[in-house]
C-alpha positions, -999 to 999 in steps of 0.1 A, spaced: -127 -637 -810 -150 -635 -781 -132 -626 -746 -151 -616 -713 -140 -579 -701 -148 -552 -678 -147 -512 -683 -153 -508 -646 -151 -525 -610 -183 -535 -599 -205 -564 -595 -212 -591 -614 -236 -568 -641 -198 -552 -653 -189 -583 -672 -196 -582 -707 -184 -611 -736 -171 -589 -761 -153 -593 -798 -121 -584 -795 -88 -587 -817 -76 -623 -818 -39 -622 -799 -6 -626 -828 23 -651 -802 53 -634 -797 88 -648 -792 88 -679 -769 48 -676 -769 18 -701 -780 -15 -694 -793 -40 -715 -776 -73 -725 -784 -92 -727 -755 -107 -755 -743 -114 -752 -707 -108 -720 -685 -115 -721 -648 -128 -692 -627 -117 -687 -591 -127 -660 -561 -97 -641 -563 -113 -626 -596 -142 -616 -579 -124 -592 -555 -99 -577 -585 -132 -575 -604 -147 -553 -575 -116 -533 -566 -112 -545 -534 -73 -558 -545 -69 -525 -560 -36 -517 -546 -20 -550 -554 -39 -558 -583 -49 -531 -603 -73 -532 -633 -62 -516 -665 -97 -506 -684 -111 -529 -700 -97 -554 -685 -98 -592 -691 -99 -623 -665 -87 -655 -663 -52 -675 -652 -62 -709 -662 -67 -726 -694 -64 -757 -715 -67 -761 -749 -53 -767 -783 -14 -750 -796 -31 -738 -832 -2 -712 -837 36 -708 -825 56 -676 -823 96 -677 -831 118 -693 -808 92 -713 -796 110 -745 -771 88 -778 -775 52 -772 -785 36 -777 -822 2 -765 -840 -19 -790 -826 -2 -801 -794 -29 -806 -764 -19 -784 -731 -28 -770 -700 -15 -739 -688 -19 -702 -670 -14 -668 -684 -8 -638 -659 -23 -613 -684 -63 -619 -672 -65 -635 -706 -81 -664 -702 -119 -667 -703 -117 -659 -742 -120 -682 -768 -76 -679 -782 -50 -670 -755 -12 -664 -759 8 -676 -737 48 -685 -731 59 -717 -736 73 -720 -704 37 -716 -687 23 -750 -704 29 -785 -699 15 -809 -722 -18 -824 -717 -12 -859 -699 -36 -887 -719 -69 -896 -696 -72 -854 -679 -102 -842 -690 -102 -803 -703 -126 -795 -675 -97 -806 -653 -71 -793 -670 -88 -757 -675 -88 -758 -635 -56 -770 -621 -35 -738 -622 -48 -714 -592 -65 -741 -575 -39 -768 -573 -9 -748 -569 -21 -724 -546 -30 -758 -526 4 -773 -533 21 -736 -516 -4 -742 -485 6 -777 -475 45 -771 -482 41 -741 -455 28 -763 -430 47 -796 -438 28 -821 -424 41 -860 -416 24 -894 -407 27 -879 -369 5 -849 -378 -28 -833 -373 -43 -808 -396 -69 -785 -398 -82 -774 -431 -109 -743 -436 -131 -749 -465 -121 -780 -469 -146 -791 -499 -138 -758 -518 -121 -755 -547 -84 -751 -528 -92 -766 -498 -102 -799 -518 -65 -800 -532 -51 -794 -497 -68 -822 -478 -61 -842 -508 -21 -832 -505 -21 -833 -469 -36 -868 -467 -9 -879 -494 16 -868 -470 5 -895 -441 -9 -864 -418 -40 -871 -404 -64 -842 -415 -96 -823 -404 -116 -810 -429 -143 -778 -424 -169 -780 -444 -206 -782 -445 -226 -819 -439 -230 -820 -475 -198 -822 -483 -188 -846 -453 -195 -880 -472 -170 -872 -501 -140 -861 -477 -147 -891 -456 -139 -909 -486 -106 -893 -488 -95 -902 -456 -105 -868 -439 -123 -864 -409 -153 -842 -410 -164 -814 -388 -194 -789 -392 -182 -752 -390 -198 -724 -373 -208 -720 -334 -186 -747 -308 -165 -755 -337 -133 -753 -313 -146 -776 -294 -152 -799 -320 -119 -802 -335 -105 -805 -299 -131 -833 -301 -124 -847 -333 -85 -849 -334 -84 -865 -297 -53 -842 -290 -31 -815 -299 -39 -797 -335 1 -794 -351 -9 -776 -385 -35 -748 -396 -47 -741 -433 -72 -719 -439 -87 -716 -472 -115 -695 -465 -103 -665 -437 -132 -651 -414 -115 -660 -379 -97 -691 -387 -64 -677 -383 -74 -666 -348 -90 -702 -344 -59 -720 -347 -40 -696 -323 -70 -705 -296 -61 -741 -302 -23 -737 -297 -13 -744 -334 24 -727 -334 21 -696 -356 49 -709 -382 24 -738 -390 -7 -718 -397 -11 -707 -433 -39 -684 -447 -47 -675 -480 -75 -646 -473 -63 -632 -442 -31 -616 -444 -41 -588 -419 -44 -615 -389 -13 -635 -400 5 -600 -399 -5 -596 -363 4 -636 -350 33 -643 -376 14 -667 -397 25 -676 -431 5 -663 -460 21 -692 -491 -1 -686 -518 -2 -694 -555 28 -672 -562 47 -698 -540 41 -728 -563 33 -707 -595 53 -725 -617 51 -754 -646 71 -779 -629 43 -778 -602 18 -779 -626 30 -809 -645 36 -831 -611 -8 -822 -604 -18 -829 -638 2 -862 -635 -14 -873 -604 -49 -863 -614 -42 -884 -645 -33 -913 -627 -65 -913 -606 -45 -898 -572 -58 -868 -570 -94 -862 -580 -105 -824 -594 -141 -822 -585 -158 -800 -611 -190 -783 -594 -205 -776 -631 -193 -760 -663 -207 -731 -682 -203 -717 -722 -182 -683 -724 -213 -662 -731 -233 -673 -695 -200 -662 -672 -220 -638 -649 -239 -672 -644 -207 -691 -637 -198 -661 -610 -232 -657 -594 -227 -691 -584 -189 -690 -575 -201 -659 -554 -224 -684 -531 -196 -696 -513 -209 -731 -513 -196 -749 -544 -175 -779 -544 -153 -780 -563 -143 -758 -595 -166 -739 -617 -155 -741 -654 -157 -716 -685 -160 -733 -718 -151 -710 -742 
């Protein structure tokens, strides 16, 4: 089968799609074909070696956490999946930006009817790492929040969450994305110079919760405008949550099916949308990262195997 690896960190020119063994499921593991694989920023910086020390590559290494796709095989002791059954899913083995993954069976949900793959392939990271962000903060009807990067591919979950929650919510992002979040209830606001003063501006009051999807000073930002540290939550800057006691929930702190299930649900049902930024075949991935790596996409960019 054809998998995307890497024999060394580096920039995007390490990637190769090679042909590789086709992976046998073990006990209480699937074989999927798949469908639909997103790609997220936190391979960029394993693939670089800047997560070295909590991450570490194993040469050659693969990528990939999300998937969706097709059960075409079943190992023994398999719990309730069949050849042919539609899921969507996450492997930790950076496994799945290839065209067959294995995977346990109790890392996949079945496919709800109406989610498209591009959605499916996507939900994992994005969505539960979203889902973590919002529980930290917990925010009510009487509630302001702040998100960073609010039209990326988390921070578009979070504002999404947050609003479903009652709180009212400020979304960071560029004027190009201000349109689609006004249409989701949140209040835009241009980053960059004076932003402080426009979120003062902009939420008419006290800010009572913090969520920064996108680090560079925003941890620090919502100290300046008196956020409590137990209601900030970063997911890229762990140093500066160290030093004010901000919480750092991630994906770990949703990683799990049941959280899964509950997104692809709601996406299903048309109440929460996955923006898909665009989609790219297995073989054009360095394509699919140089534009991940622009830090301007909204939305998720997908692999299709």
């Amino acid at each position: 089968m054809q998998a995307v690896r890497f024999h060394e960190y580096g920039g995007i020119d390490v990637l190769r799609v090679e042909e590789v063994e086709r992976p046998t499921p073990g006990p209480g593991q699937v074989l999927v074909e798949v469908r639909a694989a997103g790609i997220q920023p936190g391979e960029v910086m394993i693939r670089e070696g800047a997560r070295h020390g909590r991450w570490p590559a194993v040469f050659p290494s693969g990528q990939g956490s999300d998937l969706a796709g097709v059960v075409v095989e079943v190992g023994p002791q398999v719990r309730g999946f069949a050849v042919g059954d539609e899921v969507l899913g996450f492997t930790h083995d950076r496994a799945s930006h290839a065209q067959f993954v294995a995977v346990d069976d109790v890392d996949v949900v079945s496919r709800p009817p109406g989610l498209s793959w591009d959605v499916a392939g996507s939900l994992y990271v994005a969505g539960t790492t979203a889902y973590a962000c919002v529980f930290a903060v917990d925010p009510g009807p009487a509630d302001t929040v702040v998100v960073s990067g609010a039209a990326g591919g988390v921070g578009s979950f979070v504002v999404q969450l947050a609003r479903r929650r009652g709180a009212t919510v400020i979304g960071l992002a560029s004027e190009g994305n201000h349109a689609w979040l006004r249409q989701r209830g949140v209040v835009p606001v241009v980053y960059g110079e004076g932003v402080a003063e426009r979120i003062r501006e902009a939420a008419g009051g006290n800010v009572d919760a913090f969520i920064d999807t996108f680090g560079d000073g925003y941890v620090e930002l919502a100290v300046e405008l008196g956020v409590r540290p137990e209601r900030i939550n970063t997911i890229r800057d762990w140093q500066a949550a160290a030093k004010v006691g901000a919480r750092t929930y991630g994906e770990g702190a949703a990683a799990c099916a049941v959280v899964l299930g509950e997104l692809a649900r709601l996406a299903a049902r048309g109440e929460l949308e996955v923006p898909i930024a665009r989609t790219y075949p297995l073989e054009q991935v360095r394509d699919a990262f140089r534009e991940l790596e622009t830090g301007h996409t909204h939305g998720k960019i997908v692999l299709r195997p």
